[in-house]
Structure formats: C-alpha cells, structure tokens
Phi, psi and omega in degrees: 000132183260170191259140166289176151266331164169208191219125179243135181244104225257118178239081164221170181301325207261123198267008187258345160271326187281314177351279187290009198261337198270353178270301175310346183257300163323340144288353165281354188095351185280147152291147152243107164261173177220136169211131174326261177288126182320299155356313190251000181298335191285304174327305178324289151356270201304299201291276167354299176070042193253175217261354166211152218210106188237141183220136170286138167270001161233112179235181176268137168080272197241140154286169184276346177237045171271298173320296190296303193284032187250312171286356175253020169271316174277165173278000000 
C-alpha cells in the first residue's frame, strides 16, 4: 500500500470539479474522496475522517456554509 500524504474530502455539485480535484490531488499522493450531494458531505465526513474539507459555497438544498456548521457539530 503506498503512503499518502493525508485525505482531503471534496464537496461539490460539478462532476467536472470533483474530476478534476481527484485527478490533480490523486496524482499528489492525497486519499481524495468526492461528494456529490450536499446531503452527504456530513455522513461522508464522519466515515472519510479526512484531514481537510473543501466545500463549494453555492450548491442546491445545502450551501456551503450551511455545510461547515452541520460539521462543526461533530469532533
């Protein structure tokens, strides 16, 4: 198993942005998760454990800074 550099967990609507974060990080050695739906960034989160959290600030159903305090509920 090679070693990471850490895990960044990626949250936006534009499947042309999660693309491009898993391709440019993932060649960097980052774990990169992606989420879609707003919905799922907390769950995601929780399970994922990663060590940064990039969020779009405009999506549909939840904003992004809807998001970080739905994450800032959890350690």
């Amino acid at each position: 198993m090679e070693d990471r550099a850490g895990r960044i967990l990626v949250v936006d609507d534009d499947r042309v942005v999660l693309r491009w974060f898993e391709a440019a990080l993932g060649s960097a050695k980052v774990a990169v998760e992606t989420v879609r739906e707003a919905t799922q960034a907390v769950p995601r989160a929780i399970a994922f454990q990663p060590d940064l959290i990039l969020v779009d600030r405009h999506m549909p159903v939840l904003n992004g800074g809807e998001i970080v305090r739905a994450l800032r509920a959890f350690p």
